[in-house]
LUMTOR-434625 format. One line per 5 residues: number of its first residue (from 1); their letters; for each residue y, z, x of C-alpha. Coordinates in steps of 0.05 Angstrom, whole numbers, plus 32768, in hexadecimal, padded with zeros to 4 digits. Layout:
NUM) A) Y:Z:X ~ ...
//
This chain:
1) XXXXX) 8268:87EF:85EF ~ 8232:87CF:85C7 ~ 81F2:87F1:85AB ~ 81B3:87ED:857F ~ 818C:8828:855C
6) XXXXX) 8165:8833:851A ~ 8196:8852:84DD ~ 8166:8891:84E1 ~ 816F:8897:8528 ~ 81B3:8894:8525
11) XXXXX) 81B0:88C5:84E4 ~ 8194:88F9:8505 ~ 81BA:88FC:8544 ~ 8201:8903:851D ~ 81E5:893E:84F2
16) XXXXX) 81D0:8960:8531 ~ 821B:8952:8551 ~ 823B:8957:850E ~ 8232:89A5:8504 ~ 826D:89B3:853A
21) XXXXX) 82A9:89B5:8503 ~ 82EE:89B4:8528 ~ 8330:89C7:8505 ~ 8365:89BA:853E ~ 8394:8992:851F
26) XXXXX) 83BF:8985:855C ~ 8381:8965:8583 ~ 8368:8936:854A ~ 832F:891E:857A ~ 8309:895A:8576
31) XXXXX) 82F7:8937:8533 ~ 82D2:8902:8554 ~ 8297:88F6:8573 ~ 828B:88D3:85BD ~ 8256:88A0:85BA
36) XXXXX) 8245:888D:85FC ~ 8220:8855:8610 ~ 81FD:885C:8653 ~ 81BC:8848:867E ~ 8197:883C:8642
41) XXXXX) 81AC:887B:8610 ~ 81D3:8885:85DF ~ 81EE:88C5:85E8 ~ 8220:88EF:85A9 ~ 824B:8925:85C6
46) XXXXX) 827D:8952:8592 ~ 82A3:8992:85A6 ~ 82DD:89C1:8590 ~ 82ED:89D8:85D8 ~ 82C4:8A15:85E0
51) XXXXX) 8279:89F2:85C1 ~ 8261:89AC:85DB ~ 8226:898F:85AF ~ 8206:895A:85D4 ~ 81CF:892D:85BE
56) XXXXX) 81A2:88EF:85CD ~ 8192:88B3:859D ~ 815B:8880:85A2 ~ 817A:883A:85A9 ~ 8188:8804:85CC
61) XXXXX) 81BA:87F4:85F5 ~ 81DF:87B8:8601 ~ 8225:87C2:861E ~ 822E:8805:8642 ~ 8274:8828:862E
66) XXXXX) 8292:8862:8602 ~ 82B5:886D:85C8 ~ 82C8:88A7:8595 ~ 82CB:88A1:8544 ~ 82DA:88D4:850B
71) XXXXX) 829A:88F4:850E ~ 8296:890C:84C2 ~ 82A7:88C2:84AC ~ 827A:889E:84DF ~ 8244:88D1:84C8
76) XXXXX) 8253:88CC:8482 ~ 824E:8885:8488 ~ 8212:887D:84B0 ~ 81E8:88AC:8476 ~ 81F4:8873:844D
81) XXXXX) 81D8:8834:8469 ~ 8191:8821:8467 ~ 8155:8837:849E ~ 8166:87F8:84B5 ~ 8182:87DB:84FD
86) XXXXX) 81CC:87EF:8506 ~ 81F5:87CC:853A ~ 8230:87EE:8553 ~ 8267:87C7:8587 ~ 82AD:87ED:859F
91) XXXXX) 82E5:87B6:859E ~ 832A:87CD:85AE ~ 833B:8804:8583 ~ 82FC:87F8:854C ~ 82B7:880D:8542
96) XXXXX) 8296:87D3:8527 ~ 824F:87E1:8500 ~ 821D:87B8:84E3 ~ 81E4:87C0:84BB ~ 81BD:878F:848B
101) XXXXX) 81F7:877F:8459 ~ 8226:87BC:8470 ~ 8264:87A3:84A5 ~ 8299:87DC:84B1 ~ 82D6:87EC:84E6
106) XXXXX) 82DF:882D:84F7 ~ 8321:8847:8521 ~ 8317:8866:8557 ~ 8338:888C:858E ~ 8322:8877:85DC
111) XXXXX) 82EF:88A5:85FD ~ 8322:88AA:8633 ~ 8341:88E0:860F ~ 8307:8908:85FC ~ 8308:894D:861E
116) XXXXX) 82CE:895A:8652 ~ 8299:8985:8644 ~ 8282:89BE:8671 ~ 8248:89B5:869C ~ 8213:89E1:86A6
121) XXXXX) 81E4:89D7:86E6 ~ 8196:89D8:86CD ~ 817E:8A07:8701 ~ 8160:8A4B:86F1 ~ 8145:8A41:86A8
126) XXXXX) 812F:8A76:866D ~ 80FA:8A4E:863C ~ 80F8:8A6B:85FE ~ 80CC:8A5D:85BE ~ 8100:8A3B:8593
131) XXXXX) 80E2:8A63:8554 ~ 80DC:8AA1:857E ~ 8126:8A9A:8597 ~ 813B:8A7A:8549 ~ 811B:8AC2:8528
136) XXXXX) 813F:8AE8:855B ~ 817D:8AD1:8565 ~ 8180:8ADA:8512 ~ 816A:8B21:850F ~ 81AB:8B30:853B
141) XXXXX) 81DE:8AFE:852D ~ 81E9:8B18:84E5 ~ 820B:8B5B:84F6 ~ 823A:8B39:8524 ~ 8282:8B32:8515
146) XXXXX) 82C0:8B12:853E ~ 82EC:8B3B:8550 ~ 832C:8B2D:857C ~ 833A:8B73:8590 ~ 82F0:8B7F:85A6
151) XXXXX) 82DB:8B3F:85C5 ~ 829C:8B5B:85E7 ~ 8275:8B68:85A8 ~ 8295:8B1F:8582 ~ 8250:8B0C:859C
156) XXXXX) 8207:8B13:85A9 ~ 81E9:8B3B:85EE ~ 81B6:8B0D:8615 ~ 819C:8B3F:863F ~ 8163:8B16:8665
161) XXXXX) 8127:8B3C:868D ~ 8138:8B72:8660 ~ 8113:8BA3:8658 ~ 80F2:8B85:8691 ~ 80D3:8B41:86AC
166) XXXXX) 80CB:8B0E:8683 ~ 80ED:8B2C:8638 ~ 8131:8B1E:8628 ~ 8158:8B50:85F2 ~ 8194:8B38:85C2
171) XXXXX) 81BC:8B64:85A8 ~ 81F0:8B5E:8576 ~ 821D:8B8E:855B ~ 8262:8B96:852E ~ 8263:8BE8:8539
176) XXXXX) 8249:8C02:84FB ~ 8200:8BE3:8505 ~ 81DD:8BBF:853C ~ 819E:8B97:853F ~ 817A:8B92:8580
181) XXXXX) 8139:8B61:858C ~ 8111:8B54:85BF ~ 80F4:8B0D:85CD ~ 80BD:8AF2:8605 ~ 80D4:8AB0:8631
186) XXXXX) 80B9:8A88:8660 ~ 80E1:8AA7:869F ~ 80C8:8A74:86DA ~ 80CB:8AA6:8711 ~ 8112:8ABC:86FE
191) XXXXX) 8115:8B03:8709 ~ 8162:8B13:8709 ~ 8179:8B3B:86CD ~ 81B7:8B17:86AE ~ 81DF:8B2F:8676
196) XXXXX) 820A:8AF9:864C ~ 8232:8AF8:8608 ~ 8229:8AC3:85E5 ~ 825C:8AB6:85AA ~ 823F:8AB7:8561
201) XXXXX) 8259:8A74:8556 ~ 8237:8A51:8587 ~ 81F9:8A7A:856D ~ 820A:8A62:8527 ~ 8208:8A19:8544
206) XXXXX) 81D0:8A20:8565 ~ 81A6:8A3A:8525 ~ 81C1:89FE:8500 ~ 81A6:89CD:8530 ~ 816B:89EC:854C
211) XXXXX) 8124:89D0:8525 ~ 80E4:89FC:850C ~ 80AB:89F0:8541 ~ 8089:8A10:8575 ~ 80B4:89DC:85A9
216) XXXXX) 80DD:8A03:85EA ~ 8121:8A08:85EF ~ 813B:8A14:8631 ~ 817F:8A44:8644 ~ 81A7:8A2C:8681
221) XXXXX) 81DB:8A5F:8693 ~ 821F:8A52:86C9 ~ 8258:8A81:86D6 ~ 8276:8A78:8695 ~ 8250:8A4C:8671
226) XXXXX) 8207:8A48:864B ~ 81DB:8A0C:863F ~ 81A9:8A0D:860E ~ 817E:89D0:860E ~ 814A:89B2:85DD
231) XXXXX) 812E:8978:85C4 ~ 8162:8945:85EB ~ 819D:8972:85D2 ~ 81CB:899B:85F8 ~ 81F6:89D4:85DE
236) XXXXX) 8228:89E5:8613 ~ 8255:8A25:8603 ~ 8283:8A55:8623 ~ 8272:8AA5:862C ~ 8290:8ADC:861A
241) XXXXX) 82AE:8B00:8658 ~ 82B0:8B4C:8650 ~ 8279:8B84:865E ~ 8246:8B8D:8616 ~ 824A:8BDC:85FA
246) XXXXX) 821C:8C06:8619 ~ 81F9:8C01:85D9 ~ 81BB:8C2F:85EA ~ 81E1:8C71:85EC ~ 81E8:8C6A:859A
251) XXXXX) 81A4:8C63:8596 ~ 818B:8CAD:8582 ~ 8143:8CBA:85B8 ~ 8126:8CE2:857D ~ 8131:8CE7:8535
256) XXXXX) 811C:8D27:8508 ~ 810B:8CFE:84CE ~ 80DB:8CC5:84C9 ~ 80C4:8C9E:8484 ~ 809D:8C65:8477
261) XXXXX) 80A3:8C40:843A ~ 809C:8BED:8419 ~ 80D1:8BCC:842F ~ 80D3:8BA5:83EB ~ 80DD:8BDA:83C4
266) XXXXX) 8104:8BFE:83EE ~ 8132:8BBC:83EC ~ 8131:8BBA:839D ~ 8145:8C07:839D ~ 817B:8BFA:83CC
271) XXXXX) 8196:8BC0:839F ~ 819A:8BE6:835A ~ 81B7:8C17:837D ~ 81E2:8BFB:839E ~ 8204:8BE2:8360
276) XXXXX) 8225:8C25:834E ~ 823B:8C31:8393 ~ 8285:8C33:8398 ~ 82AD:8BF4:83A2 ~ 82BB:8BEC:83F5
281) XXXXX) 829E:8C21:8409 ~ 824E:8C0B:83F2 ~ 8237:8C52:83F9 ~ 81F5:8C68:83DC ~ 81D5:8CA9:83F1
286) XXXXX) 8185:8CAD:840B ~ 8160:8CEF:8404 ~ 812C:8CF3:8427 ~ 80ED:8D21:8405 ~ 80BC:8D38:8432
291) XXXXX) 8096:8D65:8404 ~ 8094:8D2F:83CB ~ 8092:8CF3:83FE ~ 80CB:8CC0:83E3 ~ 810B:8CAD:83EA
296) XXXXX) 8136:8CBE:83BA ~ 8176:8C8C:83BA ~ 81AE:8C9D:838D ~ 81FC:8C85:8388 ~ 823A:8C93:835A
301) XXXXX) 8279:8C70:8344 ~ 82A6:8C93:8319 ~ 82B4:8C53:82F7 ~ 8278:8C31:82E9 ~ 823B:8C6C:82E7
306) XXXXX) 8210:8C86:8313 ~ 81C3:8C6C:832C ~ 8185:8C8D:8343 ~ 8144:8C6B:8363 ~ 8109:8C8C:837E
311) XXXXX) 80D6:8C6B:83B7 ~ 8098:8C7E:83C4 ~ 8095:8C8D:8419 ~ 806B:8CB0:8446 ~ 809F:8CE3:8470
316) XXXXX) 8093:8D10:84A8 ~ 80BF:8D40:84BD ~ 80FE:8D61:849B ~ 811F:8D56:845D ~ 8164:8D36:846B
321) XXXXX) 819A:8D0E:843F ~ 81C9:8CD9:845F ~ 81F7:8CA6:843C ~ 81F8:8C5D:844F ~ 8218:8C21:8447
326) XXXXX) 81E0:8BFE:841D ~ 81F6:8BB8:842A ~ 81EF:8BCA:8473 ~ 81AB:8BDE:8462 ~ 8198:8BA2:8438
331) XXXXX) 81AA:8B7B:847B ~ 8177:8BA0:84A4 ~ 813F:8BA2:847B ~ 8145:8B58:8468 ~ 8141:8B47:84AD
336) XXXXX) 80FB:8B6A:84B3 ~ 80B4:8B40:84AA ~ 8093:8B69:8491 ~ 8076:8B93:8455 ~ 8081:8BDE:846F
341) XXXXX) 80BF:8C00:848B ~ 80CF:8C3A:84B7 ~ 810E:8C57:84B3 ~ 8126:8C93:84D6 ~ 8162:8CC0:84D9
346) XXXXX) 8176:8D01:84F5 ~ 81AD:8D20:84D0 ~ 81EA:8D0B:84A1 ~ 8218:8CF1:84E2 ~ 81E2:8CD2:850E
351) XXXXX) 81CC:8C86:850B ~ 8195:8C73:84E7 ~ 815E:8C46:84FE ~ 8137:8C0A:84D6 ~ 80FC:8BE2:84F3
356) XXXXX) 80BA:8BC5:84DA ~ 8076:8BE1:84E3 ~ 805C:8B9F:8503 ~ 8095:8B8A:8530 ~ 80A9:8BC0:856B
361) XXXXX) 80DD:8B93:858D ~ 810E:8B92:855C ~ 8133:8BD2:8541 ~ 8175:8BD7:850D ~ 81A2:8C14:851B
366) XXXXX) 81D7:8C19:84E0 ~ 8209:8C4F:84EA ~ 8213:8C89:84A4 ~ 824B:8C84:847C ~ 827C:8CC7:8490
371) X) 8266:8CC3:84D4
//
């Protein structure tokens, strides 16, 4: 193998590849990265087994071949020399590299022994907006949380041509809250309602690598498997295999109490609060004043004092009282663009719901404390 391509090139192409961080020790090569030199690319491949990163750099090339490298070294390395001209030949069991002034040997392991990575047929494709799919795929990520003894929800619902042609919802959830949005693709005559899980950590990768811009990134989807594609970068993954919660039946049709209020200083309310709720438990109580129209948030610790805050709201309907956890509420109303909330509840033991005045497709539910 023997190649030419700018430093920068080069640069950017190992920080795309470089985000996939492996940590089994009895397969060191999971710790490299493939370069493969082929029909004129120069293509950079890492994976841990269940996430393949895959991505193209600029170059030329001289000597088609493969070869892998310590990816954090070879990186590491590669930040350092000039936007210059680096040439890079495989010999035996070295990397060699040049650039200007800069000769190094690098040991390698042969790409023989590199595992394969999954491959996804581009057939039937959903284009997304990549900041459309970037802003959704945050406002539902964050509640998520592994779990081993509840696989199904250790990852986010893609439930395309849902609620009907051409919208796709994601769902995330870890029990006590859940976050649902709804996001507009491109659906190219594909019809068929599919429902996938897609792991957070291959959502987590994907946010790290994915760029600000109003390009498409386009979702390829097999048996097992998901593709997303962008920007001459794949990100191949496995699914979750299971059937998602029936999530909707939590979801209260009607609600007896209904206040809007700022979110900002709802938010700073919550947060002074919250810092004489008790230890663990992050319980502070919202009273809910129809007749005076605000919130009244209170919490007490036995150890530390007791707070009250007062915000002004417009309500409708009942009074009512229900405790929360208010870092659970932080997370929702953080996740909200906008300047106005609407929060409704029912009673004490019912789930409460968060959303924005602007934005109808996405909705928190967050789940009372003593429920």
């Amino acid at each position: 193998m023997k190649l030419t391509c700018l430093q920068e090139n080069l640069k950017k192409g190992l920080s795309i590849v470089n985000h996939l961080k492996s940590s089994n020790i009895s397969l060191p090569i999971l710790n490299n990265v493939l370069i493969k030199a082929t029909k004129g690319k120069i293509v950079l491949t890492t994976t841990d087994l269940e996430i393949g990163i895959k991505t193209v750099v600029r170059g030329k090339v001289e000597k088609e071949g493969e070869f892998t490298i310590p990816i954090q070294l070879f990186s590491n390395y590669i930040n350092l020399l000039p936007n210059k001209q680096v040439k890079i030949e495989a010999q035996k069991d070295f990397l060699l590299i040049k650039c200007e002034n800069y000769f190094t040997k690098i040991k390698g392991i042969p790409a023989s022994e590199f595992p394969l990575i999954p491959k996804v047929e581009k057939k039937e494709k959903f284009s997304f907006k990549i900041k459309e799919l970037k802003k959704a795929i945050h406002q539902v990520n964050f509640v998520v949380n592994p779990s081993e003894m509840r696989t199904e929800i250790s990852g986010v619902l893609f439930n395309f041509n849902a609620p009907k042609e051409g919208l796709t919802t994601l769902v995330g959830t870890d029990s006590y809250r859940l976050a649902e949005k709804i996001v507009e693709f491109n659906n190219f005559n594909n019809k068929e309602n599919k429902k996938i899980i897609v792991p957070l950590k291959t959502l987590q990768e994907l946010l790290n690598i994915l760029e600000d811009g109003e390009e498409e990134i386009e979702i390829y989807l097999s048996e097992n498997q998901i593709l997303f594609f962008f920007n001459e970068t794949e990100l191949i993954s496995r699914l979750i295999n299971g059937e998602y919660p029936n999530y909707k039946q939590i979801i209260p049709e009607e609600f007896k109490i209904e206040a809007k209020t700022s979110i900002d200083k709802l938010i700073q309310a919550i947060k002074g609060t919250g810092l004489f709720s008790r230890s663990g438990i992050n319980d502070i109580d919202l009273d809910f004043n129809s007749k005076d129209n605000e919130i009244i948030i209170s919490s007490s610790n036995s150890e530390i004092g007791e707070s009250t805050s007062k915000v002004e709201a417009d309500i409708s309907g009942e009074n009512g009282k229900i405790t929360f956890n208010y870092r659970y509420l932080l997370d929702g109303l953080q996740n909200l663009e906008d300047e106005e909330v609407v929060m409704k509840i029912s009673d004490s033991k019912s789930p409460g719901l968060i959303k924005s005045i602007k934005d109808e497709n996405y909705i928190y539910i967050v789940m009372p404390i003593g429920s």
